[in-house]
C-alpha positions, 0 to 999 in steps of 0.5 A, spaced: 311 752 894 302 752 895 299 755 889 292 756 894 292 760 899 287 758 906 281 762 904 281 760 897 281 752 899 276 753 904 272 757 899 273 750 894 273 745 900 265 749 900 264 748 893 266 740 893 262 739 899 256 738 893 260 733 890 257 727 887 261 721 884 268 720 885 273 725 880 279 722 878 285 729 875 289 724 871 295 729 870 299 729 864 307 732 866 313 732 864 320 731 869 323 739 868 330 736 871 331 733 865 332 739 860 331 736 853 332 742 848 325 743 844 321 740 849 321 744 856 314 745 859 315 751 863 308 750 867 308 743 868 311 743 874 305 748 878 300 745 874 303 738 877 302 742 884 295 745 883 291 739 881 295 735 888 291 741 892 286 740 889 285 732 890 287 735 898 281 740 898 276 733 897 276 725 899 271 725 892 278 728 888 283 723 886 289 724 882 294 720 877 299 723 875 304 721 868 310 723 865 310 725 858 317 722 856 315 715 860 308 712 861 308 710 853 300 706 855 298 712 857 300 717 853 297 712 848 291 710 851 289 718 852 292 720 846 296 725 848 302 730 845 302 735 848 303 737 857 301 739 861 294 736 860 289 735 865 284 729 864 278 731 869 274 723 869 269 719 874 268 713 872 268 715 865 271 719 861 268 725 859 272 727 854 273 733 858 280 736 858 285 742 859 290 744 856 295 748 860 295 750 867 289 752 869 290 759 873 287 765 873 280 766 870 280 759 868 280 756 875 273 757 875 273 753 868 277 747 873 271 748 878 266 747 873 268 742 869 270 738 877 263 739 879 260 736 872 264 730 872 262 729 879 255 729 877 255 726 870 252 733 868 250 740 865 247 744 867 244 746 860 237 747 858 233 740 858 232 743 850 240 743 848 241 736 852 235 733 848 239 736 841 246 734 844 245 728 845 242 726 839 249 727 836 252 720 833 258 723 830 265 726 833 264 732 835 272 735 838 271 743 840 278 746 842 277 753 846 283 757 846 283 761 852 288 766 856 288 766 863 286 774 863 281 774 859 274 774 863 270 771 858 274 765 856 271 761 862 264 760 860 266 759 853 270 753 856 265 751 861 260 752 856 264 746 852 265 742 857 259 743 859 257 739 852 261 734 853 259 732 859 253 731 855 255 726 850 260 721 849 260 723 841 264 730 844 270 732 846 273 739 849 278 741 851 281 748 854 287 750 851 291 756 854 294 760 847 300 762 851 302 756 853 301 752 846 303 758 841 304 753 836 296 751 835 295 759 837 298 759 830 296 754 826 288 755 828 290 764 827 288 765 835 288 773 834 283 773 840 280 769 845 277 766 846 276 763 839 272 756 838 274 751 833 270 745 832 272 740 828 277 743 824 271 746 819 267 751 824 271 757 828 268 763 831 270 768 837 267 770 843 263 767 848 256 765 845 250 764 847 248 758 850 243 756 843 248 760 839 253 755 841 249 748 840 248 751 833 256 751 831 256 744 834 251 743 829 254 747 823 261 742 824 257 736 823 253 738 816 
């Protein structure tokens, strides 16, 4: 069953017509007809569906997609451990990621980081550039969403947006109702809530400058 419907596809087929370089969606999913007790993944059939008709909207957008329990190379060549996850990539890897489907308010957040990628840039101030882009250390931002929430978006946007920036950061959206076991471990009470590497955590969808600055505290 589509998950789009026809005036929303021609709304995004409008969106992409400012595609720059060619987008890859590299899809990480698990077969749901084979039922293992502890590994379902509700979500990742209609994750799987999205991204298909997102690669459809644009002959810019490509998509790959692998089985958790069967791409070994892959799974650790990426790193992964977790489905569904969606590597959005050009003709490198951004370090841009999104953990869970990405529906509802987050849509927005899968289109943004799309036209990014495609243009192997932000759309930050020339000042926070600068800053990033002096940043020799790793740097992974993990935003904990839902799909409700009308402010998780640009806090996810605004991560990916500096990822795109230097190859030092990774980010990733992270649906907290998807993966409530990482919801737990970081103590997600509200969204969205912003841990970077492991040291600084913050909720709310920060300013711009305000954001960099946490970057900055988490590498100290």
């Amino acid at each position: 069953m589509a998950i789009l419907d026809d005036k929303i596809k021609e709304e995004v087929k409008s969106i992409f017509e400012g595609l720059k370089d060619p987008v890859n969606l590299i899809v990480f999913t698990r077969d749901d007809t084979i039922a293992v007790p502890g590994r379902e993944c509700p979500t990742c059939k209609d994750n799987e569906t999205l991204m298909k008709e997102i690669s459809e909207l644009s002959d810019k957008i490509s998509i790959e997609i692998h089985d958790i329990a069967k791409d070994d190379d892959k799974i650790k060549a990426y790193g992964i451990d977790r489905v569904p996850v969606t590597l959005v990539q050009s003709n490198k890897d951004f370090g841009v990621r999104m953990y869970g489907i990405p529906a509802g308010h987050e849509f927005a957040t899968l289109l943004n980081a799309i036209q990014i990628v495609s243009k192997s840039g932000s759309e930050l101030s020339s000042q926070t550039i600068e800053k990033l882009r002096s940043i020799s250390k790793p740097v992974h931002i993990q935003v904990f969403v839902t799909l409700s929430c009308p402010y998780c978006a640009p806090a996810a946007s605004m991560a990916h947006s500096m990822a795109v920036e230097n190859d030092n950061i990774k980010a990733d959206m992270v649906n907290a109702q998807e993966f409530p076991e990482l919801a737990q471990k970081y103590g997600v009470f509200a969204v969205p809530k912003i841990v970077i590497n492991e040291t600084v955590q913050f909720e709310g969808a920060l300013a711009e400058n305000a954001f960099l600055d946490k970057i900055l505290e988490s590498i100290k």
